[in-house]
N, C-alpha and C positions, 0 to 999 in steps of 0.2 A: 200105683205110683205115688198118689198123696202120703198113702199110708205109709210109706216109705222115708218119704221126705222131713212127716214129720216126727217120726221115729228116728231118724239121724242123728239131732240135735241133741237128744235124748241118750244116743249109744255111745257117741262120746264123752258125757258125761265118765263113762266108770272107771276112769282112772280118782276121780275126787269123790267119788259113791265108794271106791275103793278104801281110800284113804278116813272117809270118817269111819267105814265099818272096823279100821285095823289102829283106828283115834280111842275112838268108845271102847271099843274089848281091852286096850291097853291101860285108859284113863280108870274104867271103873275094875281093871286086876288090881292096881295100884291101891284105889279105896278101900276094895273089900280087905286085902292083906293087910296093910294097915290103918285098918279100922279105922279111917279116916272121916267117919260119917258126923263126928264131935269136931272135926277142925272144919269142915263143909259149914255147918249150922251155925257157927262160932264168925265165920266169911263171909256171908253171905251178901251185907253190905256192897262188899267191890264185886264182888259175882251181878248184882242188878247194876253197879255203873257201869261195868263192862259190855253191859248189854246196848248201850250206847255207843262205847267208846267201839267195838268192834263192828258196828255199823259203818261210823265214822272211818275206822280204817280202810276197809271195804271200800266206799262211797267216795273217798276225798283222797288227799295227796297227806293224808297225816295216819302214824299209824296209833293204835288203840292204848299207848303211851301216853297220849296226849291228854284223855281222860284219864288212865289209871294213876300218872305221876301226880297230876295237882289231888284228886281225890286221896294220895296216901299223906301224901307231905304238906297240903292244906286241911284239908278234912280230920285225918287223923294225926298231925303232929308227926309224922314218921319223918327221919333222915331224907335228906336227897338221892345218898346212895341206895336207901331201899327202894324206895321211887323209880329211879335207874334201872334198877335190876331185874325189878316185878314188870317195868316195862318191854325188857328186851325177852324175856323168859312169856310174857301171856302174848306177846308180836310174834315169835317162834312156834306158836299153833294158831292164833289168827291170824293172821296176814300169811304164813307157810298156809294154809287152809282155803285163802283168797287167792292163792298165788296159783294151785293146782287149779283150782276153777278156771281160775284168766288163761292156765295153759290146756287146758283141758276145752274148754270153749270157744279155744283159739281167737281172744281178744287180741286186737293190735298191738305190738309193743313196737319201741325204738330198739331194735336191737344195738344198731350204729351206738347209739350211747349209751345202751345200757351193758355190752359186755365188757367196758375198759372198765366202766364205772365199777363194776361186781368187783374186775382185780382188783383198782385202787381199794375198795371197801375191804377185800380179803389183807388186806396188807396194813391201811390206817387203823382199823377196829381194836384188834388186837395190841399194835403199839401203843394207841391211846391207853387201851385199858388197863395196859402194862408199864408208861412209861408217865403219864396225864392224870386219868379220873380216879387216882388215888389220893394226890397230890393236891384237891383241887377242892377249897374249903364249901361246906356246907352249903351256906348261903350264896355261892356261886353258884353250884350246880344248880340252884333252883333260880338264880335269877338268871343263870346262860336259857335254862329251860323257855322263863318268861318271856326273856329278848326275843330269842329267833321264834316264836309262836304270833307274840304279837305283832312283830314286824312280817312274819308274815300273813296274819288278820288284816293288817292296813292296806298291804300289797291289793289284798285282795278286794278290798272294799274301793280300791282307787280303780281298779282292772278287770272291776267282777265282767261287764257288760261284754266286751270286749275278748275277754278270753272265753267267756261261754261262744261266743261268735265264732270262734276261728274254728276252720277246719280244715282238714291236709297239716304235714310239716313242709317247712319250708327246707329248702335244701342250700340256703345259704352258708349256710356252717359248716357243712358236711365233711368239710377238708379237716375241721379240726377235731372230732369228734376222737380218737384216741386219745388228745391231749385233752380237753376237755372233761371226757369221761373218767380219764385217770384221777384230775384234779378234782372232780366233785364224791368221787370214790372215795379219796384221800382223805380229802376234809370231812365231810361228809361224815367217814367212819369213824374220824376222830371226835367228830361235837356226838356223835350217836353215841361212844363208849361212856362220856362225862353225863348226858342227859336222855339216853335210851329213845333217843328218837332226831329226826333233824335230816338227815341225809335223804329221805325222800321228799320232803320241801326245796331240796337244796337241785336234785336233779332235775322236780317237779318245775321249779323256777325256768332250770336251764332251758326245757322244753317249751314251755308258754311262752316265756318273755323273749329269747334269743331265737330258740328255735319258732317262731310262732306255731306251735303244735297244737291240732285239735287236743281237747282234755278225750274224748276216748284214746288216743294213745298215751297221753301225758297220767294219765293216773292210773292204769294197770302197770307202765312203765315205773312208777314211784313204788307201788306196793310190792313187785318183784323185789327192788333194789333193798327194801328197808326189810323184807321178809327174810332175805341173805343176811344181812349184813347184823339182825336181831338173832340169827343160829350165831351166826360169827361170835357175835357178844358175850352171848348170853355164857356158852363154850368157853371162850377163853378167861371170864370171869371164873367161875368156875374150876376150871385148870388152874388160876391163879390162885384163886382160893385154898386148894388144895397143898399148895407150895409155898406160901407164905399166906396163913390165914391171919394172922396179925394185921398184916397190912391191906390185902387185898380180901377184907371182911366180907361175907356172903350171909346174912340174914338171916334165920328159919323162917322169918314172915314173909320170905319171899315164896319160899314155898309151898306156905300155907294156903297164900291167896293164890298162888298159882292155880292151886288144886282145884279151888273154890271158881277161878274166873273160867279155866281152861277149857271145860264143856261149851261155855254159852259161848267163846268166840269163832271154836272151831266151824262152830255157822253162823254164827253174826257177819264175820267178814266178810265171806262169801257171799251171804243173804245182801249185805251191801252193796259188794262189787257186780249182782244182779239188777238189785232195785236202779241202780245208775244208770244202768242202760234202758230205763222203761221209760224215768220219769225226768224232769226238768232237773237237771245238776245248782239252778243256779237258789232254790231256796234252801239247801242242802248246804252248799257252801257258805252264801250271807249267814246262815246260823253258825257256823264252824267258825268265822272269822270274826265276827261279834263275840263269841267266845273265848278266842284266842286274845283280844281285845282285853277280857273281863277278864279273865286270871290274871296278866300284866298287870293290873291296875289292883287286884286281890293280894297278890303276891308282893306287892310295896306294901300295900295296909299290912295286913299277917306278920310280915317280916319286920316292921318298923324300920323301913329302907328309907335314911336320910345324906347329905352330906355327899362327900364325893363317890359313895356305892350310887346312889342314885341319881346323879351328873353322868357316872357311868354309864348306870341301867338307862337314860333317857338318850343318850348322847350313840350307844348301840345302836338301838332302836333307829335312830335318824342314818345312821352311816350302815344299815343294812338296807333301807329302804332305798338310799342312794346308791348303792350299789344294785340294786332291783332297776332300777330308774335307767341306770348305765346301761343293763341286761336289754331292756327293755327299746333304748334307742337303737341301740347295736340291733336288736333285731328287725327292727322298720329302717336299717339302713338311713340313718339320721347321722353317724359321726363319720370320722375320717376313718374307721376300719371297718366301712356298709358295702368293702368287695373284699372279703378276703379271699376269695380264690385268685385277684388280681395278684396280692401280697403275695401267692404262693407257687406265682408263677402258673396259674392256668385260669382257663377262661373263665369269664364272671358266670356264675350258677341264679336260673330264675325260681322264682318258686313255682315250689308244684301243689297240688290241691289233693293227691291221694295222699292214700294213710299207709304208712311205712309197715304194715303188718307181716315183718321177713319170718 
């Protein structure tokens, strides 16, 4: 019976033992045919930052974007849009790579929020990419990147203790969670098409602050939503490329470094989404958010951001965190909407202290 037991854990495994075996035979067809072993060596660079940044996705509520967009577009001078793209393209095998693990291991997720959210994301991602992150100059994209990272580094460093604390979801919200999930889909999908990442912060928020969500649901919940929603992306750029490549320019360097990062993530992330369950989340995150911190403040040097851009960039940063703050009272039932089940005409909801694992 032992032996059984702990061979269990182990046999569901093979749907993601599956998945690298038919990752790797795909990844290295690709090389060998075109001799792709001179763009590898030539890569290598973002291939060892990815080895971080796919942890980080794995581990946290951010996905492996996070690292690869400043490393392309600080480190090497590269466009925002290529930054963008190489983001949504190396999250489409790490985070899809973390994502079979979380379901394969049958980690907890919010279903409640996370299936409207999937629609809205299948629905904004695309529009954005098509209608927005074309339109949307340079130095924006890289300072929308900076905003929403750094604001949420501070979020974080305000709420570390706290949100490591919580455990269960609360089921205060629960009424809204269609509406909700649409709306963070929406958005969500649309900051992810202009800066390849965001919409897992974005649900990630919902869940801690509003929903007070343990983080073992609140961040396998984030890495599903941003692993959709980076296929979504990555696709419809792509598609778009193809249709009008003038406008909707798609890089070769994307998928050069693609090539180069796409091994180490496909178990980085996963290797991540493991290690989080072993060990304490909260040194893992104080360095993610300290981080999130430092490129904000790289990213005004680098860009020589003065003047009303960076009135802007400061003035974001404050009215995202105020909107964090708002999330966040709403969830301890602090303002005049702390019963919305009242609002909706049915009985007031208490919280409950297990984990929503449907």
């Amino acid at each position: 019976m032992k032996g059984q037991s702990s061979a269990s854990p182990l046999r569901q495994l093979w749907p993601f033992c599956l998945w690298l075996v038919l990752f790797y035979a795909v990844w290295l067809t690709v090389v060998l045919l075109t001799d792709g072993w001179d763009t590898l060596r030539a890569h290598w660079p973002i291939a060892v930052s990815m080895a971080l940044g796919s942890y980080i996705a794995g581990s946290t509520p951010m996905g492996g974007g996070t690292v690869g967009f400043p490393v392309l577009v600080l480190f090497f001078d590269m466009p925002g849009s290529l930054g963008r793209n190489f983001g949504l393209a190396v999250q489409s095998v790490g985070m899809v790579s973390a994502s079979i693990y979380i379901l394969s291991a049958r980690r907890p997720l919010d279903w409640g929020l996370l299936k409207p959210a999937l629609a809205g994301a299948l629905v904004g991602t695309p529009l954005g990419a098509a209608l927005i992150a074309p339109f949307v100059p340079d130095l924006w994209v890289k300072l929308t990147f900076a905003v929403v990272w750094c604001s949420f580094g501070i979020m974080h460093l305000v709420k570390l203790k706290e949100l490591v604390a919580a455990e269960g979801v609360s089921d205060r919200w629960r009424c809204y969670d269609t509406q909700l999930g649409l709306a963070v889909g929406f958005t969500g999908g649309i900051v992810a098409s202009i800066t390849g990442v965001g919409i897992d912060m974005m649900v990630y928020a919902t869940l801690v602050l509003l929903y007070r969500a343990d983080l073992k649901v609140a961040i396998p919940t984030s890495v599903l939503l941003m692993a959709f929603t980076s296929v979504v992306g990555i696709f419809s750029n792509l598609l778009l490329s193809r249709f009008h490549p003038g406008l909707y320019h798609m890089d070769p360097e994307v998928y050069a470094n693609w090539l180069a990062a796409a091994p180490i993530v496909a178990l980085g992330a996963p290797f991540g989404a493991l290690v989080v369950n072993l060990i304490s989340r909260t040194p893992t995150l104080l360095l993610v958010s300290l981080l999130c911190i430092v490129q904000f403040v790289w990213t005004i040097m680098h860009e020589r951001v003065t003047g009303v851009a960076l009135l802007a960039a400061l003035g974001s940063v404050l009215a995202m965190n105020a909107l964090f703050h708002i999330l966040y009272r709403c969830g301890r039932g602090e303002t005049s909407l702390d019963r919305p089940g009242l609002a909706a005409g049915l009985p007031p909801v208490e919280l409950v202290g297990d984990e929503r694992g449907e």
